[in-house]
Structures are given as C-alpha cells and as structure tokens.
C-alpha positions in Angstrom: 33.6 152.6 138.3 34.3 149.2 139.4 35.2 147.2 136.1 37.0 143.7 136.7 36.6 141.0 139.5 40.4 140.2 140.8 43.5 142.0 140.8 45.8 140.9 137.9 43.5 140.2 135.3 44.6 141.4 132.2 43.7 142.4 128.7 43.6 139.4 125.9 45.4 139.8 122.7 43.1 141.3 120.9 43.0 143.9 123.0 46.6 145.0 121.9 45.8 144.4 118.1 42.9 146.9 118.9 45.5 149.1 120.0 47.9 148.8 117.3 45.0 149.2 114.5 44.0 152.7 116.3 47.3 153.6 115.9 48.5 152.5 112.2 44.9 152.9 110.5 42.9 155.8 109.8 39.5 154.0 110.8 38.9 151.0 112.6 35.5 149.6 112.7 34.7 146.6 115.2 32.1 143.7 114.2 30.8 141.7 116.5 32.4 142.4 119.2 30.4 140.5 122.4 32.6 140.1 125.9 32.3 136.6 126.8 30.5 136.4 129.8 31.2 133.5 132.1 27.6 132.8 133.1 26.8 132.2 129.8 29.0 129.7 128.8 26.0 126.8 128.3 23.9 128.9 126.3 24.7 128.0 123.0 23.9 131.6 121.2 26.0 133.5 123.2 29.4 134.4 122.8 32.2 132.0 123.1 35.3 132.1 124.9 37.3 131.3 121.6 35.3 131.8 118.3 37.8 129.5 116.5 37.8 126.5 119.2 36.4 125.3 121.9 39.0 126.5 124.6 37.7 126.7 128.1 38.8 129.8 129.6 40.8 130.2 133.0 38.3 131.4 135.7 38.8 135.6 135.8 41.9 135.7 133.4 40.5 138.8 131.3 38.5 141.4 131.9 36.0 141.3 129.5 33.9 144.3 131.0 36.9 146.5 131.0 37.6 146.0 127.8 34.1 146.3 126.3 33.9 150.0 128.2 38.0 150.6 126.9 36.5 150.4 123.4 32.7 152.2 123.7 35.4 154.9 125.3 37.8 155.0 122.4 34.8 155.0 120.5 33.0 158.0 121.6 36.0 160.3 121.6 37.3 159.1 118.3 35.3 159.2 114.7 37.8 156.7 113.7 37.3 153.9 115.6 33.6 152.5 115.3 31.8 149.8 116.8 28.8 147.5 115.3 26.6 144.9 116.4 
C-alpha cells in the first residue's frame, strides 16, 4: 500500500479533530469529505484546498490519500464513525 508522495508529509488539523471526535462522541458522521487533489486545483467544482479561503497549499504538505483511506478504515471497523457523500 503506497499512500503519500514524500517522506514527512503529515496529517492536517482536521485530521486530529477526527481523532478527538472518535474518541469523545458516540457517533461521528463525516459530510463532504473530498481530499483535495492537487491536479485539480483549476477546476472550479472540485474540492478546494481551504473551503473557507482561498489559501494555496504547500506542494506535498498533507497526505490527502492517506487520510481519505485512515477514515474509509475507521469507518469499516467502527458503526460509529460514518461517512457521506
């Protein structure tokens, strides 16, 4: 499973609120949830880097993929965290 494109890249915030949530709550459901995808940054209907501004993000600072699979994987194991489109 090769997930990430550089040593060092690391999870973003949200990541550790996801964490938190799982941890404090009895469910958490995820909306929305699209990894930003670098070569898609000019198409303007899919994700952004930052939904709240227009931040340009540091080439290969997050791992977006690994995060995505972190979640479908807490997902499948656990009833009490769900994810929607």
């Amino acid at each position: 499973l090769k997930l990430g494109t550089y040593p060092g890249e690391k999870p973003m915030s949200g990541y550790y609120a996801i964490l938190f949530l799982f941890q404090a709550c009895d469910t958490v459901d995820l909306y929305g949830f699209t990894p930003y995808r670098e070569k898609d940054r000019l198409d303007p209907m899919a994700a952004r880097y930052h939904y709240f501004d227009g931040a340009v993000p540091r080439h290969n600072s997050h791992s977006f993929d690994l995060t995505q699979y972190i979640y479908e994987a807490l997902a499948a194991q656990h009833s009490r965290m769900r994810l929607h489109s």
